[in-house]
C-alpha positions as CSV (number, residue, x, y, z in Angstrom):
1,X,9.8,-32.2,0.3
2,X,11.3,-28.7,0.9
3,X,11.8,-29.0,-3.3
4,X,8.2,-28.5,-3.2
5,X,8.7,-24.9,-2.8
6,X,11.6,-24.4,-4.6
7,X,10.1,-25.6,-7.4
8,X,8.7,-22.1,-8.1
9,X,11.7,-20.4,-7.2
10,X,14.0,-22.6,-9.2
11,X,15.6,-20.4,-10.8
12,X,17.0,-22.4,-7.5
13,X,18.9,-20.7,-6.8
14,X,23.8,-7.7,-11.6
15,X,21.2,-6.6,-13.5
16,X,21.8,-3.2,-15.1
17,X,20.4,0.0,-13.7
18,X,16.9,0.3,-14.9
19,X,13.6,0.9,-13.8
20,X,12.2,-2.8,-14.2
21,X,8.7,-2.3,-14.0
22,X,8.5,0.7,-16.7
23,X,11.4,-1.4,-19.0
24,X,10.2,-5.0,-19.0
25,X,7.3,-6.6,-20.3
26,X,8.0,-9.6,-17.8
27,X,7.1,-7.7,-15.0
28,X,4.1,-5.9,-14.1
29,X,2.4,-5.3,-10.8
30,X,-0.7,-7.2,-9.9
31,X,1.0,-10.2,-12.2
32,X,-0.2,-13.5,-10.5
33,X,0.8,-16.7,-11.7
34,X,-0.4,-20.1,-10.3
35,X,1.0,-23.5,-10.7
36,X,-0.6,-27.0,-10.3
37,X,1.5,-29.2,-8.8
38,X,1.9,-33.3,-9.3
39,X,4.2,-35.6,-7.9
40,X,4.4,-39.1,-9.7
41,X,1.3,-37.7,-11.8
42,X,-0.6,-37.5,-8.4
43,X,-2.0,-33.9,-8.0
44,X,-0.9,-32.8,-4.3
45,X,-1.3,-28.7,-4.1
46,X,-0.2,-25.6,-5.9
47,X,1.8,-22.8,-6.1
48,X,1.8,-19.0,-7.0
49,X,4.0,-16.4,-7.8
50,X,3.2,-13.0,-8.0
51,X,3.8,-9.4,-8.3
52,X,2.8,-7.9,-5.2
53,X,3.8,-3.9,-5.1
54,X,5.6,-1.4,-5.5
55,X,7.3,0.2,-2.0
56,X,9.9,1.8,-0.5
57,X,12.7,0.1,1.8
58,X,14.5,1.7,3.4
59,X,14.7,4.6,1.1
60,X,15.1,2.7,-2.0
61,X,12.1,2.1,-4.1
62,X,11.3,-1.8,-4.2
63,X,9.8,-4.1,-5.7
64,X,7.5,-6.7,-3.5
65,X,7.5,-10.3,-4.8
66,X,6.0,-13.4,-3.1
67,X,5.8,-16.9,-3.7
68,X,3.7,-19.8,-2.2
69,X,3.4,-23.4,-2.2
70,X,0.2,-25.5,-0.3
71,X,-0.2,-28.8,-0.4
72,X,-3.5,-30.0,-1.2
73,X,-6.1,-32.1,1.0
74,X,-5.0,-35.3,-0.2
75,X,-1.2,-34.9,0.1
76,X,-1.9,-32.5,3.7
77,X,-3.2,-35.4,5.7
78,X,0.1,-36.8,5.3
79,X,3.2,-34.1,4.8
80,X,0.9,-30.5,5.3
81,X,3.0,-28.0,3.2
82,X,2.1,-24.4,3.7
83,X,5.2,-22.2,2.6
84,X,5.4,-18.6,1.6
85,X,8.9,-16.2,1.0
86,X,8.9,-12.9,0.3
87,X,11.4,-11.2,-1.4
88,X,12.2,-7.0,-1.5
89,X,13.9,-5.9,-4.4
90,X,15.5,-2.6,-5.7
91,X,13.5,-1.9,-8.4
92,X,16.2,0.8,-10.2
93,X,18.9,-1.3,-10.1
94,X,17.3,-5.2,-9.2
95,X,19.4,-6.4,-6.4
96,X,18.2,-7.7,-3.0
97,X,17.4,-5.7,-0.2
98,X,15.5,-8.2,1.7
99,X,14.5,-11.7,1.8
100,X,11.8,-13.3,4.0
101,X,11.2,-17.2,4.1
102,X,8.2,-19.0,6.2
103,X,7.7,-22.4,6.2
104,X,5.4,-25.0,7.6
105,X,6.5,-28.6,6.2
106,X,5.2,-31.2,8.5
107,X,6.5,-30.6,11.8
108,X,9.3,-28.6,10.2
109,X,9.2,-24.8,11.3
110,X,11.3,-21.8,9.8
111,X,10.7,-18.0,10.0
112,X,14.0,-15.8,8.7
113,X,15.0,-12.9,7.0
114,X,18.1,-11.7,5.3
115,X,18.6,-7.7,5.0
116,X,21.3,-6.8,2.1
117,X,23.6,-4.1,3.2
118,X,25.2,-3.0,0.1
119,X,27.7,-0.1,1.3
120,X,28.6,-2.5,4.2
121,X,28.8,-5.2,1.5
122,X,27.3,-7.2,4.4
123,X,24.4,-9.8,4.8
124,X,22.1,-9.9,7.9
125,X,20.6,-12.8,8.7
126,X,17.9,-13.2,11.9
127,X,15.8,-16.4,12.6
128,X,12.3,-14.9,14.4
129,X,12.0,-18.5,15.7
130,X,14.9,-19.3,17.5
131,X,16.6,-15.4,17.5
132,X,19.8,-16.6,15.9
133,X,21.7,-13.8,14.2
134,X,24.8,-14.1,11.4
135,X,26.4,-11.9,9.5
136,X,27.8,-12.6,5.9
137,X,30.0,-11.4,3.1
138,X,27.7,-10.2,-0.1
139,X,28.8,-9.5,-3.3
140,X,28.0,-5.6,-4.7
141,X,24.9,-7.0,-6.3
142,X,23.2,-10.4,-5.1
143,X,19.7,-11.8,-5.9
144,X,17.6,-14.3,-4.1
145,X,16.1,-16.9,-4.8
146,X,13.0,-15.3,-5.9
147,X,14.6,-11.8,-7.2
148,X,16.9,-14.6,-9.6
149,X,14.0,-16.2,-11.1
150,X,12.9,-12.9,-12.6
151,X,15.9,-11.1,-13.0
152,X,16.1,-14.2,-15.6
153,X,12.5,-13.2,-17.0
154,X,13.9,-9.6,-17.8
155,X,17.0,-10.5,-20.2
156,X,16.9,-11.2,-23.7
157,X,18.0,-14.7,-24.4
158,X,18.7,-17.2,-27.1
159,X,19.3,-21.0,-27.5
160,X,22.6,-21.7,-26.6
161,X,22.9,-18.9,-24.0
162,X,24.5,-19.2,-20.9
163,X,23.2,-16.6,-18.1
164,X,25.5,-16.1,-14.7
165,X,24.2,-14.8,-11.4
166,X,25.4,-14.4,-8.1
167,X,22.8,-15.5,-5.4
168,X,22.4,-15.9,-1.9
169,X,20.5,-19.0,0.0
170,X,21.0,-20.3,3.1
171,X,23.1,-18.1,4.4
172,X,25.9,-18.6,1.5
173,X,26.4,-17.1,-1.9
174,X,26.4,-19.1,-5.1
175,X,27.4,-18.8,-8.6
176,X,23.7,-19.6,-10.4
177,X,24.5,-20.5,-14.0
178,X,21.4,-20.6,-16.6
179,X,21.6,-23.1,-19.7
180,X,19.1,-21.8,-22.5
181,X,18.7,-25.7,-24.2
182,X,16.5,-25.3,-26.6
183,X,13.1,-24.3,-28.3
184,X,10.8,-26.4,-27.6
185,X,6.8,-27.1,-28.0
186,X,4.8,-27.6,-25.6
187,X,1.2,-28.9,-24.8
188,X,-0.2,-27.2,-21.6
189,X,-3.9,-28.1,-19.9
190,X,-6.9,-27.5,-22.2
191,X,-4.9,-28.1,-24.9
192,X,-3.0,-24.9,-25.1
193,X,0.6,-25.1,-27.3
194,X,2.7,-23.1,-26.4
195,X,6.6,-22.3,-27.8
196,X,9.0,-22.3,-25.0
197,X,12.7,-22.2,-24.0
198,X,13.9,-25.3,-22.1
199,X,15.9,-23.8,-19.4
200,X,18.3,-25.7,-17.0
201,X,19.8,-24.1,-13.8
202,X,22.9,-25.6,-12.3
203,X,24.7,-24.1,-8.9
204,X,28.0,-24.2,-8.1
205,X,30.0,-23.2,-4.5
206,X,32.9,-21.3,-4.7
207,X,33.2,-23.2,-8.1
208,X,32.3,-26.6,-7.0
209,X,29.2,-28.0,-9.2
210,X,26.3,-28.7,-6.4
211,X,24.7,-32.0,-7.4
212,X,21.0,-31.2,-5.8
213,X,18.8,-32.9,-8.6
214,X,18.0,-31.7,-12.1
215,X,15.4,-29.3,-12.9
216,X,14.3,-28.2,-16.1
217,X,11.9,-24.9,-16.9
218,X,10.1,-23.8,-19.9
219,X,9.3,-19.7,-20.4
220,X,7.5,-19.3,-23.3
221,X,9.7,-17.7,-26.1
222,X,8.7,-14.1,-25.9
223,X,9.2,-10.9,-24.0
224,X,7.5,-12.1,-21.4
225,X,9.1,-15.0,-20.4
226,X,6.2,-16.7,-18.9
227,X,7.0,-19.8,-16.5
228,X,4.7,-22.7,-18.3
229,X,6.0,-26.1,-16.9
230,X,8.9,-27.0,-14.3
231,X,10.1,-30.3,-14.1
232,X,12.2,-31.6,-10.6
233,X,13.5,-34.6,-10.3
234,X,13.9,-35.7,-6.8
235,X,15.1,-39.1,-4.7
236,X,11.5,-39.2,-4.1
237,X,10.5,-39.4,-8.0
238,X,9.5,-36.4,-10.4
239,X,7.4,-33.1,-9.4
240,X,5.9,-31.1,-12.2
241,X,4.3,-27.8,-12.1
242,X,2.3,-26.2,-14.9
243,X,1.3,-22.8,-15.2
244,X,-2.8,-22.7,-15.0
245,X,-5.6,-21.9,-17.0
């Protein structure tokens, strides 16, 4: 069930020197999207992604973006989901300067952060629960798993493209490769239709393909990039999300 929250961020798992926010129509502070979730065609919670603020860390101006998944009342009384990340990103030159996970699945229990040290070239990693502490080797620009997903919203693209990024998640980098399928069509709640790009993300470890399910997502096909439908397939049967009203 921990693809429940990774749904949203599925851009599952570099960007030029700009000022995002003042350069990209995909991004815009206050920008809250929310996603109902199904499993099987069964409604069992939501998620939201959103556009928090504008700060500064540790003397870089950032960009504050969080993401949440709950499990609804139906689906709690079995497998209670209540997850939220958080995710600190330079807003002049969109890499990661700080990434902060919480989760609550079942009796399952996390509470970590990862600080990007970029003239160390070094990764920090602390668990809040349990006070473990790592270091890592980080490439000279890495995104997270949330800072990828939007990173991917700010760059023109066109069927057939192929978009690379370097990404760190539990406590390793990755090679994030972005397949830009198609155009597609599609029919969202309330009969809404909507023209999309069908999007497929595929990981790989120090070059080695990682076979962790298929996911497909469809942004609509404008400078926007808006996230209208996510499909995972999991052991456990299909989740769907789709962007609401």
């Amino acid at each position: 069930m921990r693809a429940f929250l990774f749904l949203f961020l599925l851009i599952l798992k570099s960007a030029a020197a700009f000022s995002a926010e003042e350069n990209c129509p995909a991004l815009k502070v206050g920008e809250r999207l929310e996603f109902g979730v199904s499993w099987m065609g069964i409604p069992v919670g939501t998620g939201t992604l959103e556009v928090k603020e504008k700060i500064e860390v540790r003397g870089r101006p950032a960009i504050h973006l969080v993401a949440t998944a709950r499990t609804n009342d139906f689906l709690s009384k079995i497998y209670p989901v209540s997850d939220e990340i958080h995710s600190f990103v330079d807003a002049e030159k969109w890499r990661s300067l700080e990434f902060r996970k919480k989760l609550k699945e079942g009796r399952y229990r996390a509470d970590e952060r990862i600080v990007f040290d970029y003239e160390k070239r070094k990764g920090f990693y602390e668990s809040f629960l349990n006070g473990g502490k790592k270091e890592m080797d980080i490439p000279a620009s890495v995104q997270d798993l949330l800072s990828a997903f939007y990173a991917f919203r700010m760059k023109p693209v066109k069927t057939g493209d192929r978009v690379h990024m370097e990404v760190n998640s539990e406590e390793k980098n990755w090679d994030l490769e972005l397949d830009v399928l198609s155009r597609e069509v599609k029919e969202l709640r309330g009969g809404r239709v909507m023209e999309t790009f069908k999007v497929e993300p595929r990981t790989r470890l120090k070059g080695a393909l990682q076979a962790r399910g298929r996911a497909w997502v469809y942004f609509t096909a404008d400078e926007k990039k808006l996230p209208v439908w996510v499909t995972l397939q999991t052991p456990f049967g299909p989740i769907v999300g789709v962007l609401a009203d």
